[in-house]
KELUMSE-779301 format. One line per field, with one value per residue (C-alpha): residue number from 1; x, y, z. Coordinates in steps of 0.2 Angstrom, whole numbers, plus 2048, in hexadecimal, padded with zeros to 3 digits. Last residue first. Layout:
num: NUM,... $
X: X,... $
Y: Y,... $
Z: Z,... $
//
This chain:
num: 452,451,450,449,448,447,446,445,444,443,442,441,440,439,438,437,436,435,434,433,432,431,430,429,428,427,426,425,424,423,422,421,420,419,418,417,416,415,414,413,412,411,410,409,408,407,406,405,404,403,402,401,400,399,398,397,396,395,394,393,392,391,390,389,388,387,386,385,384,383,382,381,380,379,378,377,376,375,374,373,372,371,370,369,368,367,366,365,364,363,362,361,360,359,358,357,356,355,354,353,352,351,350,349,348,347,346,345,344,343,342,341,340,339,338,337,336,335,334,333,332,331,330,329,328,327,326,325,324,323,322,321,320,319,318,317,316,315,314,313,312,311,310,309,308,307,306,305,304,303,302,301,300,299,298,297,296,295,294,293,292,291,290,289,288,287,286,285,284,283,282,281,280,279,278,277,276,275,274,273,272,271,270,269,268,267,266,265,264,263,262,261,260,259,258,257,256,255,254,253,252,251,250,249,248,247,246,245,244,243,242,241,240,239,238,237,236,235,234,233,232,231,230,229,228,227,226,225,224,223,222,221,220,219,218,217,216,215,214,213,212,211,210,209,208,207,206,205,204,203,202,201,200,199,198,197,196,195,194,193,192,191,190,189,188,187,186,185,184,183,182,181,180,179,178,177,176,175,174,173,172,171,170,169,168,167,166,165,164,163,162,161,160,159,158,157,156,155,154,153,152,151,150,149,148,147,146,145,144,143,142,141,140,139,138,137,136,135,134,133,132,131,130,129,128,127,126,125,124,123,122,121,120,119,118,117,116,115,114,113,112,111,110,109,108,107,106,105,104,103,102,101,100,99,98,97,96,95,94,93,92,91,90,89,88,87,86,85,84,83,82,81,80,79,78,77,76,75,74,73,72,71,70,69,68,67,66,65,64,63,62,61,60,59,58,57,56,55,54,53,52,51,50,49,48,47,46,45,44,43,42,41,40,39,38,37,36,35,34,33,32,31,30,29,28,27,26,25,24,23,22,21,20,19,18,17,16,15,14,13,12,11,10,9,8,7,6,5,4,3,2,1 $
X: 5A5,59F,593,597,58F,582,575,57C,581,56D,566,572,56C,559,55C,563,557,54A,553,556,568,56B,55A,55C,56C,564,558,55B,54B,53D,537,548,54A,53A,540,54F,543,539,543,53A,549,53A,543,545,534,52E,53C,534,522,529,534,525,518,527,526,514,50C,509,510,51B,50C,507,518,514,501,50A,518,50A,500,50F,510,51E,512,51C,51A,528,521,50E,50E,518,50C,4FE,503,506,4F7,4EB,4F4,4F0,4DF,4D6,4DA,4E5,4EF,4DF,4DA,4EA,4EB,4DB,4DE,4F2,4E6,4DB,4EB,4F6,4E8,4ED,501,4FC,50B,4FC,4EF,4F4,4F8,4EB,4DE,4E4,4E3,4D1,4CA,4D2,4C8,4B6,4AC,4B6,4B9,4CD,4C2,4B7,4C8,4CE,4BF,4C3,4D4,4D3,4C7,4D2,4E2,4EF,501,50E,51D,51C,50E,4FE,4F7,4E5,4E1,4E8,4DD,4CE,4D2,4CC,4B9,4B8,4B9,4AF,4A0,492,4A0,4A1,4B3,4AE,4AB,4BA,4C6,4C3,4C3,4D3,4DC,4D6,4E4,4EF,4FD,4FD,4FD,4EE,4E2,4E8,4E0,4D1,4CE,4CE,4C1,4B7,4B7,4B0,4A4,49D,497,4A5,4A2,4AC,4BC,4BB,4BD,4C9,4D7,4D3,4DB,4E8,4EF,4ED,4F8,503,507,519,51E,52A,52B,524,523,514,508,50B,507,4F6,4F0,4F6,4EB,4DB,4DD,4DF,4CF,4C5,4CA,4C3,4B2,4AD,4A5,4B6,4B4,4C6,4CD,4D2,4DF,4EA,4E9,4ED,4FD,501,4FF,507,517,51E,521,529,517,50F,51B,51C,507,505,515,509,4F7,502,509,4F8,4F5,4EB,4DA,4D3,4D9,4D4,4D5,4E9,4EC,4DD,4E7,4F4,4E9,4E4,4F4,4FB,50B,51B,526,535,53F,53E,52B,528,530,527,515,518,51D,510,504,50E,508,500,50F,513,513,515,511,503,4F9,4FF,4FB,503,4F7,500,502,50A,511,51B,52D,536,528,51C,511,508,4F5,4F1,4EB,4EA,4E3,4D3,4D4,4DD,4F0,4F8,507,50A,4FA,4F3,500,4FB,4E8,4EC,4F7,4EE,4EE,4F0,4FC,507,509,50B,51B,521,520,527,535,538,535,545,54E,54D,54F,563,563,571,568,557,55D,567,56B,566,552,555,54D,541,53C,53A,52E,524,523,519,527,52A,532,53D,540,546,54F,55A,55D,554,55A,559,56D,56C,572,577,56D,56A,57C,580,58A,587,578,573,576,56D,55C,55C,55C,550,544,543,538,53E,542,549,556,55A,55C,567,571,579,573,57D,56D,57A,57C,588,58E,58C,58C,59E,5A0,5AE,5AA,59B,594,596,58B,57F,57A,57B,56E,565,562,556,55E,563,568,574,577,57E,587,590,595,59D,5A7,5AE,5B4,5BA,5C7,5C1 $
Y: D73,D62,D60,D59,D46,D45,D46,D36,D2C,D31,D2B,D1A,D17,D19,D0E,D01,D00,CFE,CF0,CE8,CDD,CE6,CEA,CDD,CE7,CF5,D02,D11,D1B,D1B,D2D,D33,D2C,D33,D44,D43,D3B,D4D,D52,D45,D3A,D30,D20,D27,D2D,D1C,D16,D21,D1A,D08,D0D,D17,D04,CF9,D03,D03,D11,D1D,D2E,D2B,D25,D38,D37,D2A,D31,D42,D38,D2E,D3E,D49,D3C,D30,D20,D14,D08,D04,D0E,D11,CF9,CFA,D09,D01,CEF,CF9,D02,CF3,CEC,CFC,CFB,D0C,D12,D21,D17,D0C,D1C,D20,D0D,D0F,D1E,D16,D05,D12,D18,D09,D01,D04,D03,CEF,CED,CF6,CEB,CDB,CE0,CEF,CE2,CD9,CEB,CED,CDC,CDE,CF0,CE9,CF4,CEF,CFF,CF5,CE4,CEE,CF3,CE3,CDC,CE6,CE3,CD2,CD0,CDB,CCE,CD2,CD3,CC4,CC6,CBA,CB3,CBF,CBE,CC0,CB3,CBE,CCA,CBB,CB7,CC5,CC4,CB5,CBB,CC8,CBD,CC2,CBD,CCA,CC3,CB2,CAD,CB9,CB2,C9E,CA4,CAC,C9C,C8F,C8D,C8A,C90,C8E,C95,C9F,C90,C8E,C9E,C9A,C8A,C92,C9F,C92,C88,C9B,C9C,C8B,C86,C7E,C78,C80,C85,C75,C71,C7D,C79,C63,C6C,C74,C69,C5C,C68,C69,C56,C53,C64,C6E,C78,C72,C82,C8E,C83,C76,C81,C85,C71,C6E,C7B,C77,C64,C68,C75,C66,C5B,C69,C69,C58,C4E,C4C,C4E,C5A,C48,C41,C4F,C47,C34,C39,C44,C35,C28,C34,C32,C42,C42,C51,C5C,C4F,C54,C65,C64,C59,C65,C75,C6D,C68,C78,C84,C8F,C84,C86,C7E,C6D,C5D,C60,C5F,C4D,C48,C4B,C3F,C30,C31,C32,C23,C26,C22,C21,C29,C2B,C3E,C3D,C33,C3E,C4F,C47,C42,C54,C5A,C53,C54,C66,C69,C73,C6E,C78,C70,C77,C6E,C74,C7C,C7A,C86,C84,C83,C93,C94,CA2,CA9,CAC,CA6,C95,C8F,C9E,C9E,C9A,C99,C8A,C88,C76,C71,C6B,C61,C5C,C4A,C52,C45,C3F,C50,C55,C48,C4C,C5E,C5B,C4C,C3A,C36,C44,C42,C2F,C2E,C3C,C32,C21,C2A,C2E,C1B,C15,C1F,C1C,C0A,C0A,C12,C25,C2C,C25,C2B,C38,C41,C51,C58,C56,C65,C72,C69,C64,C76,C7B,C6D,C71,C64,C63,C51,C51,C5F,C56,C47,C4F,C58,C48,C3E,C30,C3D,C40,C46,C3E,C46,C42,C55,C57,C6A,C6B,C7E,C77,C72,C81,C8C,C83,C83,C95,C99,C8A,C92,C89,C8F,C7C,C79,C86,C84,C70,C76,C7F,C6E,C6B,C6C,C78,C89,C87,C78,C7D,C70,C7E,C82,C95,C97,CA8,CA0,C9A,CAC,CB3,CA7,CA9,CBA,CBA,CAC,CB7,CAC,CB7,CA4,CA0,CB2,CAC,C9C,CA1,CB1,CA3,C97,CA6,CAC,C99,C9A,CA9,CB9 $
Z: 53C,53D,549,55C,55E,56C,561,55A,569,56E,561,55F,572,56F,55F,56B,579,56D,563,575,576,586,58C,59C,59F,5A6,59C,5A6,5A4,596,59B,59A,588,584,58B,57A,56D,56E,55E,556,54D,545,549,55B,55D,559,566,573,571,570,582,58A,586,58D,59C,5A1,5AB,599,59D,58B,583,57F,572,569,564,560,554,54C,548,543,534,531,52D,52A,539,545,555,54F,552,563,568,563,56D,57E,57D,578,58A,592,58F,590,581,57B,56F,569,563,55A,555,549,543,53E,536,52B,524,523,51A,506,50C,514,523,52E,52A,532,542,542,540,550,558,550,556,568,569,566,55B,54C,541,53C,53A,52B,523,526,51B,50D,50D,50F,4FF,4F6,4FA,505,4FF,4FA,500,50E,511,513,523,520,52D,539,539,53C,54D,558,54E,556,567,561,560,552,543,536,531,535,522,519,526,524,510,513,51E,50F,504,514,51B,52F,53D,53B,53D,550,553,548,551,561,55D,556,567,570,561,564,553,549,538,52E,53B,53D,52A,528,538,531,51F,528,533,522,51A,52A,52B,528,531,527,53A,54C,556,551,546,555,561,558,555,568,56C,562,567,579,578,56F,57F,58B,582,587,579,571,55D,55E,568,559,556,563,55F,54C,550,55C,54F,541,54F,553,564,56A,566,573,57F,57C,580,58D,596,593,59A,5A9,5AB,5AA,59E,595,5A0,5AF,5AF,5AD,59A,59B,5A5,599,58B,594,595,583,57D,586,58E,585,591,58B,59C,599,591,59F,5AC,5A3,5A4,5B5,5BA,5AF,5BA,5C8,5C5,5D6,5DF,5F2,605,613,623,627,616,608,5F6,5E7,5D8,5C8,5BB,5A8,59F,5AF,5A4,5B5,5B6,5C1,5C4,5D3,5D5,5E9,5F2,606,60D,613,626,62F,62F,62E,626,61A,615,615,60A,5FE,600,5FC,5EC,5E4,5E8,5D2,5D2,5E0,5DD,5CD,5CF,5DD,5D3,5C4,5D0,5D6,5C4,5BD,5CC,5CA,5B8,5BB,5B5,5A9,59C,59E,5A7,597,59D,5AB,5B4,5BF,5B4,5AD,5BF,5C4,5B6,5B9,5CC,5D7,5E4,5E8,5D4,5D9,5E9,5E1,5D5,5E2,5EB,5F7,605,615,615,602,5F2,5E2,5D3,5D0,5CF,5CC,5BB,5B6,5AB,5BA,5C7,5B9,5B6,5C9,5C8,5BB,5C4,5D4,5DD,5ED,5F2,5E3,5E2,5F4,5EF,5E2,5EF,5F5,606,614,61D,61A,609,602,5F0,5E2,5D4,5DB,5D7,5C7,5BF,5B5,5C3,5CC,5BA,5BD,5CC,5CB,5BD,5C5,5D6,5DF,5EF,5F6,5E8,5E7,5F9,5F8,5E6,5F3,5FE,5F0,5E8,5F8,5FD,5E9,5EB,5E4 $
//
C-alpha cells in the first residue's frame, strides 16, 4: 500500500472515529498530518468530532497541534475554543510549557478564561448573534465515558461547557499555580463529580503535592456550603486510590476518623466512609463496627469494606459478626458489598454464596453482574453455584454470560461448552481477557484426542 493509499484510508478511518484503525494505519506509515477533504490537517477532524481517542492518536503519532491554519488558529486553538477537557488533554503534546512561546500560552488561557467566566450559551450567543435559549444535552466527554459536560448549541454553533477544566488543565499545563480556593469553587459549582471540570480540579490538586495545597484542600471539609465538604471527601478518596507512600496518609487517616465521628449528615457520612476505606488505619474497624447498624443504607453500603483485612491477615470476630448481619441486609447494595468482603473469609463463604444466589436471580442487573463475577472465582464447587452460573447464561448483558461461563469453566461443568455459545465470538477487545482465555484453554483441551 503506497502512502497516497495509506493517507485516504487515515482521512476516513477519522472521519469513521475509528481509533483502532487509526492507529493501526499510523503505525503502518499514514502521515499523522494528513490533509482531509476541507485542507485541514485530520486533527482538526478529530477535534471537531470531539474525538478525544483519536486525537489522542494523531499526536502521540506526531500530528502538530501548534500548526497553523489559513483562519489564524491551530488545532490547540480549537480544542481549547471547544469546551472539551478530554479533547484538550489529548491535543496539548508533549511538553507545551516549553515548547510554547508566553504569548501563545496567555493568548490560550485568555480563550479558555474567557469561555468560562462568559459562559457556554452567552459566548455562542455573542458570536452568532442568535435569539433565543440555547439547546443543552449531557454527553460524555471522554472514550471510557466516566465523566459528562453539557453540549451547547445555539445558531448553528455548537461548543462543550468544560472550559472550566479546560482552564484548569492550561494552568496546570503551563504551571500556573491557581489558587486553591478559586479552583475548588470551579468543581462545587457544579452538579456533581462526575462532571470534567470537578475531575481535572481534582488530578490537578493530587499533581501538586505541596503540604500547603494538601492543607488548603482539606480545610474546606468545615465549609458551610455542602458542595466544598463533597470536594474534600473526594479528593481525600482519590487520593487513598492513586497517590502511593504518600507523606501525609496517617494524618488522612486520622482527619477520615474523626469526620467519620462526628458527622451527622448521612449522605456526607457516606462519603467520608468511602473515602475512609482507602486507607490503613488503626481506626477503619471501629468506624465499621459503629455504622454497621446505621438507619441510612447509604451508610450501611460503606461499612463491608471497612473490614477489609490487610493483606494476609484475616477478619477479626467483630467483623465477622457484623458481616454476617450486613450479608441479611435488607437493602441489596449492603449485601453485594458484604459479599465482597465476606466471601474470601472460609467461616462466611457459606452465608455470603446464599446471599449472591439471590442476588443472582435479582432484579438489578448491575447486582447480577457483580454476583456472578464474585460465584465465578469463588471456592465454593457445589452444584448450587454451578446451577446459579448457569441460569445467568440468558442474562441480557454480555459481561454477566462470559463470568457465568468462565465459573463453569473453572469448574470444568460439562455445560461450559453451550456457555461458550451463549458468550459469542469474543473479538480482539477480549484478547488479553482472563475470561476469554480460560474459555479458550477449555475448549483447546476438550478438543484434544485422548490417548489410546
Amino acid at each position: 500500500m503506497n502512502d497516497r493509499e495509506l493517507d485516504r484510508r487515515l482521512v476516513a478511518a477519522v472521519g469513521a472515529m475509528d481509533a483502532e484503525a487509526v492507529r493501526a494505519l499510523l503505525g503502518a506509515g499514514a502521515d499523522p498530518d494528513a490533509r482531509g477533504g476541507d485542507g485541514l490537517p485530520v486533527l482538526c477532524a478529530a477535534v471537531a468530532a470531539y474525538d478525544s481517542a483519536v486525537a489522542d492518536a494523531l499526536v502521540e503519532a506526531g500530528a502538530d497541534p501548534d500548526r497553523v491554519l489559513p483562519d489564524g488558529t491551530t488545532p490547540l486553538w480549537r480544542a481549547v475554543d471547544g469546551g472539551s477537557p478530554a479533547v484538550l488533554t489529548a491535543v496539548l503534546g508533549d511538553e507545551p510549557r516549553l515548547r510554547l512561546p508566553h504569548e501563545a500560552r496567555e493568548r490560550l488561557l485568555g480563550l479558555a478564561r474567557s469561555w468560562y467566566e462568559t459562559g457556554a450559551a452567552e459566548e455562542l450567543r455573542r458570536r452568532t448573534g442568535a435569539p433565543g435559549p440555547a439547546g443543552t444535552l449531557r454527553v460524555s466527554d471522554d472514550a471510557d465515558a466516566y465523566h459528562w459536560v453539557e453540549q451547547v448549541s445555539l445558531g448553528g454553533l455548537v461548543v462543550r461547557a468544560g472550559h472550566g477544566g479546560v482552564l484548569t488543565v492550561l494552568e496546570w499545563a503551563f504551571r500556573v499555580l491557581t489558587p486553591v480556593d478559586e479552583l475548588i469553587a470551579r468543581a462545587a459549582g457544579l452538579p456533581d463529580e462526575d462532571h470534567a471540570t470537578w475531575w481535572e480540579v481534582v488530578w490537578v490538586l493530587l499533581q501538586r503535592r505541596s503540604l500547603e495545597t494538601w492543607s488548603a484542600v482539606v480545610a474546606h471539609r468545615d465549609h458551610p456550603d455542602p458542595a466544598h465538604r463533597r470536594f474534600v471527601a473526594e479528593y481525600l478518596r482519590t487520593r487513598g486510590i492513586v497517590v502511593h507512600d504518600s507523606p501525609y496518609a496517617e494524618r488522612e487517616g486520622a482527619l477520615l476518623a474523626d469526620w467519620a465521628a462526628r458527622e451527622s449528615d448521612p449522605g456526607m457520612l457516606a462519603r467520608v466512609l468511602d473515602a475512609y476505606a482507602e486507607y490503613e488505619h488503626d481506626g477503619r474497624e471501629s468506624a465499621g463496627l459503629r455504622h454497621a447498624g446505621h438507619p441510612d443504607p447509604r451508610v450501611r453500603r460503606q461499612v463491608p469494606d471497612l473490614f477489609f483485612p490487610a493483606e494476609g491477615a484475616s477478619l477479626t470476630p467483630g467483623a465477622r459478626t457484623a458481616l454476617l448481619g450486613l450479608l441479611r441486609d435488607r437493602d441489596a447494595e449492603v449485601r453485594a458489598g458484604a459479599c465482597r468482603v465476606a466471601v474470601s473469609d472460609a467461616g462466611l463463604l457459606a452465608p455470603a454464596v446464599r446471599a449472591l444466589t439471590g442476588l443472582a436471580g435479582g432484579p438489578d442487573a448491575r447486582l447480577r453482574g457483580e454476583a456472578a463475577a464474585l460465584l465465578a472465582s469463588c471456592r465454593d464447587r457445589t452444584p448450587a453455584v454451578a446451577d446459579a452460573l448457569f441460569a445467568l447464561l440468558d442474562d441480557d448483558d454480555r459481561i454477566t454470560r462470559l463470568e457465568a461461563a468462565y465459573g463453569l469453566a473453572l469448574r470444568d461443568d460439562p455445560r461450559t461448552a453451550g456457555a461458550i455459545d451463549r458468550v459469542g465470538p469474543l473479538g480482539s477487545a477480549f484478547v488479553d481477557d482472563h475470561r476469554g482465555s480460560a474459555l479458550w484453554r477449555w475448549a483447546r483441551e476438550k478438543a484434544r484426542p485422548e490417548p489410546a
